[in-house]
C-alpha positions as YAML, in Angstrom:
chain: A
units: angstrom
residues:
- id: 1
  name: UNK
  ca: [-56.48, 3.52, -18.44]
- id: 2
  name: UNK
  ca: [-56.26, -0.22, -16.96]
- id: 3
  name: UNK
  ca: [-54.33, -0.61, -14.30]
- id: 4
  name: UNK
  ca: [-53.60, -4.41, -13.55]
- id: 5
  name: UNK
  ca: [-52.08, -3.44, -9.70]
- id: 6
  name: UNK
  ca: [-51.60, -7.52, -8.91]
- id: 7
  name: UNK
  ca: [-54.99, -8.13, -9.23]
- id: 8
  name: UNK
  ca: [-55.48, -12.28, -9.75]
- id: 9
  name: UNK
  ca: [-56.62, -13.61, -12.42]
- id: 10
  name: UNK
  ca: [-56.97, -17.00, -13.93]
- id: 11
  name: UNK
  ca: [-56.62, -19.40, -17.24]
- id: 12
  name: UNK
  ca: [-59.79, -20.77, -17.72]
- id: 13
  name: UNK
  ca: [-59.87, -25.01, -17.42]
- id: 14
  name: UNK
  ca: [-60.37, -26.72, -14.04]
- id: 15
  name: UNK
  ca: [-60.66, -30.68, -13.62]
- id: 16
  name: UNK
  ca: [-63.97, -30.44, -13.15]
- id: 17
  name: UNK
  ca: [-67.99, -31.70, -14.67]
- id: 18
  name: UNK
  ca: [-69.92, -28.96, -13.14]
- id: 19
  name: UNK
  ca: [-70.04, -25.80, -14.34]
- id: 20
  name: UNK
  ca: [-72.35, -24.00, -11.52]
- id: 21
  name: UNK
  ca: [-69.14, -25.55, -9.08]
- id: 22
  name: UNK
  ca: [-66.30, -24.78, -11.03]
- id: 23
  name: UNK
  ca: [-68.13, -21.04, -11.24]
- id: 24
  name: UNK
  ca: [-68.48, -21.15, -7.29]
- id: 25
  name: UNK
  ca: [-64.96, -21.57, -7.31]
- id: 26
  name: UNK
  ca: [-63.90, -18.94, -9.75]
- id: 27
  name: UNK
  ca: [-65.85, -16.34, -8.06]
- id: 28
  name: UNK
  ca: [-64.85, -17.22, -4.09]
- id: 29
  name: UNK
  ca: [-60.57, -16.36, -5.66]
- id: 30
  name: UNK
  ca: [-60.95, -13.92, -8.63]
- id: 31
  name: UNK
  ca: [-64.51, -12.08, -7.92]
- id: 32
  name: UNK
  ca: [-63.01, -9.09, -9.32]
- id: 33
  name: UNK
  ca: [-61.88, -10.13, -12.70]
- id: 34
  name: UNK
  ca: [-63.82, -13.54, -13.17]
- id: 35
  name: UNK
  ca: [-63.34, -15.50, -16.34]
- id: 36
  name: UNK
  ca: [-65.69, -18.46, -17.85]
- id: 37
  name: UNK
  ca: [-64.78, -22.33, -16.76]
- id: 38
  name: UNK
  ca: [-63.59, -24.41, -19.61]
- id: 39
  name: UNK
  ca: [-63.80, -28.28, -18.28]
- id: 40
  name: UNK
  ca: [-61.65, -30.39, -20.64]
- id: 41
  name: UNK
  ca: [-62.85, -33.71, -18.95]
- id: 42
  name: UNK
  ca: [-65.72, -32.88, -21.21]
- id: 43
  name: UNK
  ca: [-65.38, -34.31, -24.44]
- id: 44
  name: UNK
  ca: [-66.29, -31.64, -26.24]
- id: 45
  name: UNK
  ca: [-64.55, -28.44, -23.94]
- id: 46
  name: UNK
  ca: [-60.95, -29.57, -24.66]
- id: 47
  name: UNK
  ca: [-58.79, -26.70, -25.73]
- id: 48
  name: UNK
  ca: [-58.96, -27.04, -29.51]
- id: 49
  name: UNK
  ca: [-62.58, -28.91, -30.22]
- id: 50
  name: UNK
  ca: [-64.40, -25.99, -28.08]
- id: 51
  name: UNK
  ca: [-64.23, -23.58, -30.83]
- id: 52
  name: UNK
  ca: [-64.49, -25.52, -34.31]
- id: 53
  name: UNK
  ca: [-67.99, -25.23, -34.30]
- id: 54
  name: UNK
  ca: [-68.67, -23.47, -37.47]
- id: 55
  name: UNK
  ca: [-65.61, -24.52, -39.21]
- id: 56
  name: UNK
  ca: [-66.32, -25.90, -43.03]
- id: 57
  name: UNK
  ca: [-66.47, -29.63, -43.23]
- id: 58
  name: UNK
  ca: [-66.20, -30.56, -39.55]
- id: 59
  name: UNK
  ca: [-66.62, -34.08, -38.36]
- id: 60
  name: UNK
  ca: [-66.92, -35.15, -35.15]
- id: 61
  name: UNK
  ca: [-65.77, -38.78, -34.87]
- id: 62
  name: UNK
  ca: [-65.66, -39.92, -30.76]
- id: 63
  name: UNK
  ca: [-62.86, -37.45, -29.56]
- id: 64
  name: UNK
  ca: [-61.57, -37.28, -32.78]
- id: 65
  name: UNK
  ca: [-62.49, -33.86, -35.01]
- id: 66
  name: UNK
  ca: [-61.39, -33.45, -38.69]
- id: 67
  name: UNK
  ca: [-62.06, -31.41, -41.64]
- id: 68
  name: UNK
  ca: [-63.66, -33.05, -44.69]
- id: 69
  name: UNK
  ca: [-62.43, -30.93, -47.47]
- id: 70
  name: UNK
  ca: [-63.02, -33.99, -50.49]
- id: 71
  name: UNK
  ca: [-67.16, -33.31, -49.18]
- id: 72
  name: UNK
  ca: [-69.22, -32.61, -52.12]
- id: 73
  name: UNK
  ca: [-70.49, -29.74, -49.89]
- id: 74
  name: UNK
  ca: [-67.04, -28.40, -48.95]
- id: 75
  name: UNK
  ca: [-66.94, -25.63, -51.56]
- id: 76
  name: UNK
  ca: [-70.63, -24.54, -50.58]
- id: 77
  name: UNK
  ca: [-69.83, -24.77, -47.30]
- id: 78
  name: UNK
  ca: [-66.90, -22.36, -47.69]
- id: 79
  name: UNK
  ca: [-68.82, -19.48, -49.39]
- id: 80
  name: UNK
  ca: [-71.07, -19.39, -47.11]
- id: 81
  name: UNK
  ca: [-68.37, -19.36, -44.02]
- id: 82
  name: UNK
  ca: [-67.33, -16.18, -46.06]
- id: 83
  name: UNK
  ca: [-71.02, -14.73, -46.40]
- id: 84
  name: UNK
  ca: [-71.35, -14.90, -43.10]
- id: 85
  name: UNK
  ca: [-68.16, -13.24, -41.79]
- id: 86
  name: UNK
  ca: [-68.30, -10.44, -44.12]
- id: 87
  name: UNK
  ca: [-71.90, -9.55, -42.57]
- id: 88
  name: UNK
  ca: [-70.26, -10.22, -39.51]
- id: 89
  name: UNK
  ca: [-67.75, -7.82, -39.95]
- id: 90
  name: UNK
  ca: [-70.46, -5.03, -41.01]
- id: 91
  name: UNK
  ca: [-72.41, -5.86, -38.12]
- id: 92
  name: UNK
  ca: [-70.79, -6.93, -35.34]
- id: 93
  name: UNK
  ca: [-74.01, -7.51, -33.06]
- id: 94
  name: UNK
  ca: [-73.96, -11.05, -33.98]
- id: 95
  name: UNK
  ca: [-77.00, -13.38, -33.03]
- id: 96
  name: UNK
  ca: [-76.90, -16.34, -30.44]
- id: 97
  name: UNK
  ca: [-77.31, -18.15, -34.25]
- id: 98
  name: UNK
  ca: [-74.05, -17.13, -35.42]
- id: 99
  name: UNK
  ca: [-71.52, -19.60, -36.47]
- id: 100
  name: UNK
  ca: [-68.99, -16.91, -34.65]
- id: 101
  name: UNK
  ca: [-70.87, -16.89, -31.17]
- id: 102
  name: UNK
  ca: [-70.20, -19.29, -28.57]
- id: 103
  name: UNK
  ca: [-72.58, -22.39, -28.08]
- id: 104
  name: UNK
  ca: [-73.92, -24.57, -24.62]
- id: 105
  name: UNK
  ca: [-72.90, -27.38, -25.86]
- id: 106
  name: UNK
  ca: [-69.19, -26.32, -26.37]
- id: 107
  name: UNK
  ca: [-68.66, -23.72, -23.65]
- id: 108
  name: UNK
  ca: [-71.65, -23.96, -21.27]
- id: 109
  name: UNK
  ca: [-68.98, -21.95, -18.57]
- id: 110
  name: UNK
  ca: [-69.49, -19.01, -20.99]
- id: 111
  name: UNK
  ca: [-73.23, -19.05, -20.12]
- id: 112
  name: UNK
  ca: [-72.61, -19.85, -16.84]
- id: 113
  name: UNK
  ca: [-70.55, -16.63, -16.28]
- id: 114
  name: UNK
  ca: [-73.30, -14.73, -18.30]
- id: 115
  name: UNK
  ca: [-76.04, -16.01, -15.82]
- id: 116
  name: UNK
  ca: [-73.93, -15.17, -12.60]
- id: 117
  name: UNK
  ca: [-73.00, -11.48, -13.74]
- id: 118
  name: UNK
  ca: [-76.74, -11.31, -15.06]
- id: 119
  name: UNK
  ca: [-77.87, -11.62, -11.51]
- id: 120
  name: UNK
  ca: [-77.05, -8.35, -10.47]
- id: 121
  name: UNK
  ca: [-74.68, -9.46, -7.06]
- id: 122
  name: UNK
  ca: [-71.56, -9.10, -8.98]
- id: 123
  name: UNK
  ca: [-69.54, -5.99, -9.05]
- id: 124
  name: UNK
  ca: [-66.51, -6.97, -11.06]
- id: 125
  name: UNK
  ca: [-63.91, -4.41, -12.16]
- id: 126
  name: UNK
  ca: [-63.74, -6.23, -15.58]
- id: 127
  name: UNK
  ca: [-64.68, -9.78, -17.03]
- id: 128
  name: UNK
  ca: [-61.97, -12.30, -18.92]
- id: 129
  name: UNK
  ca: [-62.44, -15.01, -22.30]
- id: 130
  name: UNK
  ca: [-60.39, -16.84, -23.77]
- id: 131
  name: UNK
  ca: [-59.88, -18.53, -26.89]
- id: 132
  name: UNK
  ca: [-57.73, -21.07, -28.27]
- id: 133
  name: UNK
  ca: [-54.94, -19.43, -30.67]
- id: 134
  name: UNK
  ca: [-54.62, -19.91, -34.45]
- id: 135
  name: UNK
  ca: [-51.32, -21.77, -34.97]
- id: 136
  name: UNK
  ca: [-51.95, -24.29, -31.73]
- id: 137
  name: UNK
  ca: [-55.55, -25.04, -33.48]
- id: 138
  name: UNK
  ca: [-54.32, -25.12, -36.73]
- id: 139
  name: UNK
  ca: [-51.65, -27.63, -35.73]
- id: 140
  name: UNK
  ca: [-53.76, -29.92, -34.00]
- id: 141
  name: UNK
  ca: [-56.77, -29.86, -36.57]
- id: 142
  name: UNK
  ca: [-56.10, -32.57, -39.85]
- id: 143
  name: UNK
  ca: [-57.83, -33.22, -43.21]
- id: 144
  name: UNK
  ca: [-59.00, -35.97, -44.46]
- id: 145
  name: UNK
  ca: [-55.49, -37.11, -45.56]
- id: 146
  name: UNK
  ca: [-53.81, -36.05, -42.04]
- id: 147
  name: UNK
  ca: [-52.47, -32.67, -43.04]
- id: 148
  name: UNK
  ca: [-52.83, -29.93, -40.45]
- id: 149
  name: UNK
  ca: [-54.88, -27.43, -41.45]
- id: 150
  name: UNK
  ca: [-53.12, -24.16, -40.82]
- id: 151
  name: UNK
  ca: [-50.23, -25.34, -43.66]
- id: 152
  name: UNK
  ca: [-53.06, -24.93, -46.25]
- id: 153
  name: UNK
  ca: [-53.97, -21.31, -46.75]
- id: 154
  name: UNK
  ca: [-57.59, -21.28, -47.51]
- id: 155
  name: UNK
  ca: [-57.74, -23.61, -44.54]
- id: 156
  name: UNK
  ca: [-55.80, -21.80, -42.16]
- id: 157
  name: UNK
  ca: [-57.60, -17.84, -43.14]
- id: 158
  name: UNK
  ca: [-61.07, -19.45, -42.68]
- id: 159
  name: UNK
  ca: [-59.71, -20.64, -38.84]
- id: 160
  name: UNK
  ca: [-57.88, -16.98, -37.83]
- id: 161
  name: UNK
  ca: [-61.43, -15.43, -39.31]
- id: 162
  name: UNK
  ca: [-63.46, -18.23, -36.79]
- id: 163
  name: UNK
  ca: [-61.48, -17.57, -33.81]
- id: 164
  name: UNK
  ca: [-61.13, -14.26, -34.64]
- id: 165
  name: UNK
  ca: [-65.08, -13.75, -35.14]
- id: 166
  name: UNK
  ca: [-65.73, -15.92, -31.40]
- id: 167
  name: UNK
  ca: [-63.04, -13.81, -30.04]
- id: 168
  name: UNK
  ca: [-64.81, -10.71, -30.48]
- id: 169
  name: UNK
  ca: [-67.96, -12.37, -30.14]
- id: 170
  name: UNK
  ca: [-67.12, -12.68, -26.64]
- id: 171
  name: UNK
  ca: [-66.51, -9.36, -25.90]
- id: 172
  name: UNK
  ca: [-69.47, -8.05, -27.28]
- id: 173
  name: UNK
  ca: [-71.49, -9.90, -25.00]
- id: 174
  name: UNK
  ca: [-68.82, -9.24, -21.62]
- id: 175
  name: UNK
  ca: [-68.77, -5.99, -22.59]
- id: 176
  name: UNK
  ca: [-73.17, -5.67, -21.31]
- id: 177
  name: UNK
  ca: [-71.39, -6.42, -17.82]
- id: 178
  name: UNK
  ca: [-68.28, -4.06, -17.26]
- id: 179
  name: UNK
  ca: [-69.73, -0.40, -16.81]
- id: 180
  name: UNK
  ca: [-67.23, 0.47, -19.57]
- id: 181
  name: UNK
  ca: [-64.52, -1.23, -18.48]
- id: 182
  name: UNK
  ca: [-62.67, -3.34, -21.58]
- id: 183
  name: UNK
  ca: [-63.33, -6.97, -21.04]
- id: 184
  name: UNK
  ca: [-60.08, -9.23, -21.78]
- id: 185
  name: UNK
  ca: [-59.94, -12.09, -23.95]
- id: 186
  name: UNK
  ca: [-56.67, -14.05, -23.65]
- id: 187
  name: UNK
  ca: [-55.61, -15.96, -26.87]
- id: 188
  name: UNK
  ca: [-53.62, -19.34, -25.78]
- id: 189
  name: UNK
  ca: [-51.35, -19.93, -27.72]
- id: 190
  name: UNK
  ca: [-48.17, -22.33, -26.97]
- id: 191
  name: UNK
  ca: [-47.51, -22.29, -30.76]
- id: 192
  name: UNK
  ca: [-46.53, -18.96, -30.72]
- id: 193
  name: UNK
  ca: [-43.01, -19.58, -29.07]
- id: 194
  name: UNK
  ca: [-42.81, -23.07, -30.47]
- id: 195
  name: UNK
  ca: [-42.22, -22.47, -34.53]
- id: 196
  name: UNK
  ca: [-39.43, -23.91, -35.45]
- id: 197
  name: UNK
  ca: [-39.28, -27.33, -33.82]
- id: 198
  name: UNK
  ca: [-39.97, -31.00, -34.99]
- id: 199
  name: UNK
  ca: [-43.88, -30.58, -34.30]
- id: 200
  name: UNK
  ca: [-44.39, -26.81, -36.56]
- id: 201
  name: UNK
  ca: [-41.99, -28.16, -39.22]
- id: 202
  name: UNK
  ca: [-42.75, -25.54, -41.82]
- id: 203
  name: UNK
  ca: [-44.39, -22.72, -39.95]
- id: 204
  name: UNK
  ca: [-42.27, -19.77, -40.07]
- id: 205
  name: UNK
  ca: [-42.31, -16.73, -37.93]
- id: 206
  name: UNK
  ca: [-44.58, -14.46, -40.16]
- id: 207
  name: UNK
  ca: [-47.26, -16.99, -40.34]
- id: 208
  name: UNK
  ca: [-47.68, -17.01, -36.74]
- id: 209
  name: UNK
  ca: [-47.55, -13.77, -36.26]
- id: 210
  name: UNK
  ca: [-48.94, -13.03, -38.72]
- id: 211
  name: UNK
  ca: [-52.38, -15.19, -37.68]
- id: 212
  name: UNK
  ca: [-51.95, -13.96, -34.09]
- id: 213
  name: UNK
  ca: [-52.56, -11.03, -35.00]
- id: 214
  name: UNK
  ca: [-55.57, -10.77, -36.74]
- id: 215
  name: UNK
  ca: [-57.20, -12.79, -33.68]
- id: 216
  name: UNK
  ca: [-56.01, -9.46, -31.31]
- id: 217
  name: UNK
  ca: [-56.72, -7.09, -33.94]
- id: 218
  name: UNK
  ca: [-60.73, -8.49, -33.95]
- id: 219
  name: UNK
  ca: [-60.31, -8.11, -29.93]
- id: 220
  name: UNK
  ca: [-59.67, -4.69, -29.99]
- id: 221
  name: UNK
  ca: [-61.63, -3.57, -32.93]
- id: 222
  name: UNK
  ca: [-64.68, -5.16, -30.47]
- id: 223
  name: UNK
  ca: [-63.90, -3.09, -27.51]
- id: 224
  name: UNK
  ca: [-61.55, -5.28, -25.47]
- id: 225
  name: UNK
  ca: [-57.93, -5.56, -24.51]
- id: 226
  name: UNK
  ca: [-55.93, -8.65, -25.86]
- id: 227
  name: UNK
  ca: [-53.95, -11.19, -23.97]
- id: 228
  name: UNK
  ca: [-51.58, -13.62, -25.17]
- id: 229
  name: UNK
  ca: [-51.30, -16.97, -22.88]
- id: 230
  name: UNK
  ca: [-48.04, -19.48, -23.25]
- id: 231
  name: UNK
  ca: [-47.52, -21.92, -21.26]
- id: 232
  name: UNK
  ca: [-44.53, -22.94, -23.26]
- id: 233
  name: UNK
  ca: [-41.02, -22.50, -23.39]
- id: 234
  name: UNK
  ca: [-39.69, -20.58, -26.87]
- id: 235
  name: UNK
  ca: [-39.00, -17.93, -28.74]
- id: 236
  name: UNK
  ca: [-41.02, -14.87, -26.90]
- id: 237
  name: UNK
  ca: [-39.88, -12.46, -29.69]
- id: 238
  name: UNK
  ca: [-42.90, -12.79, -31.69]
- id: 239
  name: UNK
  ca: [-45.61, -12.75, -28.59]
- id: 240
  name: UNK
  ca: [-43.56, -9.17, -27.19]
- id: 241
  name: UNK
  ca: [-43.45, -7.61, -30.47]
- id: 242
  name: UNK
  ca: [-47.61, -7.84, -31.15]
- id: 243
  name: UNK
  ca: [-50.10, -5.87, -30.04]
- id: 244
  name: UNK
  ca: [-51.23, -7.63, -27.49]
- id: 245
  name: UNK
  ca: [-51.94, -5.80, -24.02]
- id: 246
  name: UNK
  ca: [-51.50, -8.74, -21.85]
- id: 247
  name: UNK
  ca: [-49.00, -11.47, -22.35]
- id: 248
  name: UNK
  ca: [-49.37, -14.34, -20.12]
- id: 249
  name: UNK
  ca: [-46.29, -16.80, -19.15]
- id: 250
  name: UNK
  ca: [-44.54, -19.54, -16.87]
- id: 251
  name: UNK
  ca: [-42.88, -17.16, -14.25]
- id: 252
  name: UNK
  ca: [-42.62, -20.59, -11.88]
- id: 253
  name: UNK
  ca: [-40.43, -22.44, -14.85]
- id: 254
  name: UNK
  ca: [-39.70, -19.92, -17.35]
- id: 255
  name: UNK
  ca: [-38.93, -16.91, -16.07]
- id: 256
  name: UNK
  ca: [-34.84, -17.30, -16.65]
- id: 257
  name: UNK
  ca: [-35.65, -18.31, -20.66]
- id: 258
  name: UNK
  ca: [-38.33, -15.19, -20.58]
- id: 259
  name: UNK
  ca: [-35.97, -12.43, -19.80]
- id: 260
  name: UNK
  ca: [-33.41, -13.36, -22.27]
- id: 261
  name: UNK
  ca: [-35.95, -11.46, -24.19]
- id: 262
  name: UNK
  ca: [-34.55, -8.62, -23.09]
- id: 263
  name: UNK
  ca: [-34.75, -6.09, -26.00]
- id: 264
  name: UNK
  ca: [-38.70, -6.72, -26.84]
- id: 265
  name: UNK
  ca: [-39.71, -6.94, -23.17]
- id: 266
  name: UNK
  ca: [-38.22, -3.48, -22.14]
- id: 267
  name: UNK
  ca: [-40.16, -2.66, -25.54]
- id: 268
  name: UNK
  ca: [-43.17, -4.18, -24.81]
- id: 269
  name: UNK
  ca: [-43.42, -2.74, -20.83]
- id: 270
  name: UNK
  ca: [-42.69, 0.63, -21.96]
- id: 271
  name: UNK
  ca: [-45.31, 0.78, -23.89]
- id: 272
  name: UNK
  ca: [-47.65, -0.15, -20.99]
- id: 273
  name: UNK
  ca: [-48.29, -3.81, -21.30]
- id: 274
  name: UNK
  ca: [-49.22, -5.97, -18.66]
- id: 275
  name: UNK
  ca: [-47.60, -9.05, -17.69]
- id: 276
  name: UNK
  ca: [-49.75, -12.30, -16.28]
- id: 277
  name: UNK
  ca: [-47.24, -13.68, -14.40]
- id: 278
  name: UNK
  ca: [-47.53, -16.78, -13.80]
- id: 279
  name: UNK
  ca: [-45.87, -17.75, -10.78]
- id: 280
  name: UNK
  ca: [-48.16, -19.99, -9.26]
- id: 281
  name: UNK
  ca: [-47.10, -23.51, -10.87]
- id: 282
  name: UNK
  ca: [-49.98, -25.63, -12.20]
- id: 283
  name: UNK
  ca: [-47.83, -28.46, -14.43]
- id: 284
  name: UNK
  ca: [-46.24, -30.41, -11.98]
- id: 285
  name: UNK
  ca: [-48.88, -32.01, -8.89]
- id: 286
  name: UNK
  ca: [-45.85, -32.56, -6.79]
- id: 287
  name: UNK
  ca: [-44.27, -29.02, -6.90]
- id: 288
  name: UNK
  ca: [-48.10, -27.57, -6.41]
- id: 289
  name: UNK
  ca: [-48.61, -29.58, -3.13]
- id: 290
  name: UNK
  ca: [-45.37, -28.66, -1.44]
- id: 291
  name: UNK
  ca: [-45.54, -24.63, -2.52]
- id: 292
  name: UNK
  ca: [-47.40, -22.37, -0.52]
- id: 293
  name: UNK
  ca: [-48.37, -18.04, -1.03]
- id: 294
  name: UNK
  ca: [-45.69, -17.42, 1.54]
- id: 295
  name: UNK
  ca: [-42.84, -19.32, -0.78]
- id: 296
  name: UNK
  ca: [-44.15, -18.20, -3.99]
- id: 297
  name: UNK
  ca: [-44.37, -14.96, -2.60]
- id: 298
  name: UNK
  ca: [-40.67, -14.84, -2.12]
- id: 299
  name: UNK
  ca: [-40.38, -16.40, -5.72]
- id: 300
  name: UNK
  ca: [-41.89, -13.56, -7.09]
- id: 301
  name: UNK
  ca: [-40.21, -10.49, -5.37]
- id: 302
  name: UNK
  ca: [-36.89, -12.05, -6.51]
- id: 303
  name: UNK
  ca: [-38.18, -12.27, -9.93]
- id: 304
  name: UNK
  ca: [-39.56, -8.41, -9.42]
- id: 305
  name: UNK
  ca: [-36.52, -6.98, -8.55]
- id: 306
  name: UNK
  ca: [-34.68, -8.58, -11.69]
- id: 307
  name: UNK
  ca: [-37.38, -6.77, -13.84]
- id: 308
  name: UNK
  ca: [-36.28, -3.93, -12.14]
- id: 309
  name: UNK
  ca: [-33.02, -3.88, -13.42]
- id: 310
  name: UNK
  ca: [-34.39, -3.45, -16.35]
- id: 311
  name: UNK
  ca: [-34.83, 0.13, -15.81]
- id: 312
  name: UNK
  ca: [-38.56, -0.45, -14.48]
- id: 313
  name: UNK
  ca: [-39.60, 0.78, -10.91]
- id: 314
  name: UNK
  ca: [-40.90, -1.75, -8.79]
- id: 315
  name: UNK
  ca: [-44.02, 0.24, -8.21]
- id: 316
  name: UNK
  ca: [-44.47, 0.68, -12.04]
- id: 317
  name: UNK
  ca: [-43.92, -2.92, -12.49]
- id: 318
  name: UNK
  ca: [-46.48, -4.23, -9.97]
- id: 319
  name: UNK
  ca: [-49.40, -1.76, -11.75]
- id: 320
  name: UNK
  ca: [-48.55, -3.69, -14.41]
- id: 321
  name: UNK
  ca: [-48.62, -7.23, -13.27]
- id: 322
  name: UNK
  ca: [-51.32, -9.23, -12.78]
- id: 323
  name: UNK
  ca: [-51.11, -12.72, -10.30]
- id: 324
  name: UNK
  ca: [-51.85, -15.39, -12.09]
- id: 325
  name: UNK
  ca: [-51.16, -19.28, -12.06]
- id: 326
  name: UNK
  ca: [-48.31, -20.59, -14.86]
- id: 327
  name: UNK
  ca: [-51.56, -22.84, -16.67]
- id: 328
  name: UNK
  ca: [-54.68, -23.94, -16.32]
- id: 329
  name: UNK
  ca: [-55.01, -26.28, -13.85]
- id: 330
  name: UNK
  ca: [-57.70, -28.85, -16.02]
- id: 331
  name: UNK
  ca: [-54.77, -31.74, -15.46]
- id: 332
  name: UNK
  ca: [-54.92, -31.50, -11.18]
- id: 333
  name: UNK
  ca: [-57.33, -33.30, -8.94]
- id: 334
  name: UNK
  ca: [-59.79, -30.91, -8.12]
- id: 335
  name: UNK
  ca: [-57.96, -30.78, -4.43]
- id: 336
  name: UNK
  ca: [-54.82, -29.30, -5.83]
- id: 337
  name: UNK
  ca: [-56.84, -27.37, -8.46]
- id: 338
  name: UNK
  ca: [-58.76, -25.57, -5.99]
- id: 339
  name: UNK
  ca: [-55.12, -24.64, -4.10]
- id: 340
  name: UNK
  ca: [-53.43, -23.08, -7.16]
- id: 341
  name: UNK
  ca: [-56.82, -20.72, -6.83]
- id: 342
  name: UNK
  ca: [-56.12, -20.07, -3.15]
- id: 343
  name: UNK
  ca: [-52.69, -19.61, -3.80]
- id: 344
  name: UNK
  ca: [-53.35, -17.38, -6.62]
- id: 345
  name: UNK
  ca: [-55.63, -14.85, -4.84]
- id: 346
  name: UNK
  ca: [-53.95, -15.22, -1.57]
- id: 347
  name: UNK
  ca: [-50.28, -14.27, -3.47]
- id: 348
  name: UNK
  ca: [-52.23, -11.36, -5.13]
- id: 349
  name: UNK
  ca: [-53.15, -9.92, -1.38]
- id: 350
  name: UNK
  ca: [-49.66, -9.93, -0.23]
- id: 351
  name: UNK
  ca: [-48.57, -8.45, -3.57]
- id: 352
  name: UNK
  ca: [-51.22, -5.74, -3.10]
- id: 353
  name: UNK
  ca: [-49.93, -5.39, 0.47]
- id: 354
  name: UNK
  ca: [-46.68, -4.43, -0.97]
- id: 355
  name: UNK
  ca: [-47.78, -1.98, -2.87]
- id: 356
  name: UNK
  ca: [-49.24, -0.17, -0.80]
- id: 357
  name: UNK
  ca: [-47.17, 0.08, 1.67]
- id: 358
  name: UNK
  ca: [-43.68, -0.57, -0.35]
...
């Protein structure tokens, strides 16, 4: 059984080049559940682009990816996208070769992370991924004519199959490093909450959850325990109600609109899952220089004891609650960056302090 016990953890992008530093920093806050860096300043590491690679008919033009679909190739292309995942699926030990596995150009952090646990001085209690969600992908990824993809259905069950594939891809290879602990592999996903207005005009509730999860399903069928990741502001029905283990959200901003959930997140902690609560704020570079551990800190017990009422004790809570920051923190400087990481762990040792000795 996994026991979160406000352990810190982190989403993965920091506004950094380097991964060797932005793994330095990682492991000096969150040694005992590290993750892999993503650094969006890299062209190719933004949220979305990072894991196309494999995807039928993409183009790369500048910063700009597409999907050529009018290709003479497209149709070729596609069959053998489908070839591939069904051997895939009988044979999950995919090669480095795979259109499913990760790649150094893409997410060099990945293989970063792999090298640091590979040198035996680690002694992590588990190991996290991540991987862009299936609506917020399939939103921001056009055709040829400016159509998102996820709106057309071959389109959008090729890109739940890719993510789904690197998803589980991912713990395959974490799972060499975590003496049998599950590794976790968040999904982020902002889209989730946010069907329904101007921008997922046409997306209805099913769809999303519907593509969400088959993404956590391919998690667990690998060996590893789901998490969901908004940073948004929505309808948290849909997120509750799957089967993820972990759901990650804005505790700094949110947490008021969260708990109007009420129904699905009694549900949804009852059942066990953990909350990544996110109350260390990473979207606003004023309100992250004037917080410190010591205010969030205060932030947080307040925000405990309203859980409580739930019908929750605040010990039960707290084993399941990780301490984590609200985002990713790829939009800082790397000053204030490297604070919402000392905040993060620092937060998690008082919170551990309470619990053991409540």
């Amino acid at each position: 059984m996994f026991t979160a016990n406000c352990r810190p953890i982190l989403i993965g992008s920091l506004p950094l080049m380097d991964h060797a530093e932005a793994m330095r920093l990682i492991l000096a806050h969150t040694p005992e559940i590290p993750l892999w860096p993503q650094l969006p300043k890299r062209p190719k590491e933004g949220m979305v682009r990072q894991f196309l690679t494999g995807f039928p008919g993409l183009v790369d033009e500048g910063n700009r990816s597409w999907v050529d679909t009018e290709s003479p190739e497209f149709a070729g292309e596609m069959a053998a996208f489908y070839e591939e995942y069904l051997a895939a699926a009988a044979e999950p030990a995919m090669p480095a070769t795979s259109r499913f596995a990760l790649g150094t150009d893409t997410a060099a952090g990945f293989f970063t992370l792999l090298d640091a646990l590979a040198g035996g001085k680690l002694t992590p209690l588990t190991v996290k991924g991540q991987v862009t969600g299936p609506v917020t992908a399939g939103i921001g990824v056009q055709d040829g004519l400016g159509n998102s993809i996820f709106y057309n259905d071959n389109l959008r069950d090729m890109l739940v199959k890719l993510l789904s594939g690197k998803a589980a891809w991912q713990v395959a290879e974490l799972k060499r490093f975590t003496a049998g602990m599950p590794p976790l592999v968040f999904i982020d996903e902002p889209g989730l909450v946010s069907f329904g207005s101007s921008g997922f005009a046409g997306v209805s509730r099913e769809m999303v959850a519907e593509a969400v999860a088959e993404v956590i399903e391919a998690i667990h069928a690998a060996g590893g325990l789901a998490g969901v990741h908004i940073c948004a502001n929505g309808d948290w029905g849909p997120a509750l109600d799957s089967a993820a283990d972990i759901i990650s959200f804005d505790a700094y901003f949110y947490f008021n609109n969260f708990i109007l959930f009420k129904e699905p997140l009694v549900r949804f902690l009852a059942r066990g899952g953990i909350l990544a609560w996110g109350i260390v704020p990473t979207g606003d570079p004023l309100v992250v220089a004037e917080e410190s551990a010591t205010s969030l800190f205060g932030k947080w017990q307040d925000q405990l004891a309203v859980l409580a009422s739930f019908g929750f004790s605040e010990k039960q809570l707290m084993a399941q609650t990780f301490i984590a920051p609200s985002c990713g923190t790829g939009s800082l400087t790397p000053e204030l960056a490297e604070k919402v990481l000392a905040m993060t762990g620092e937060l998690s040792r008082m919170a551990r302090g309470r619990l053991s000795h409540p």
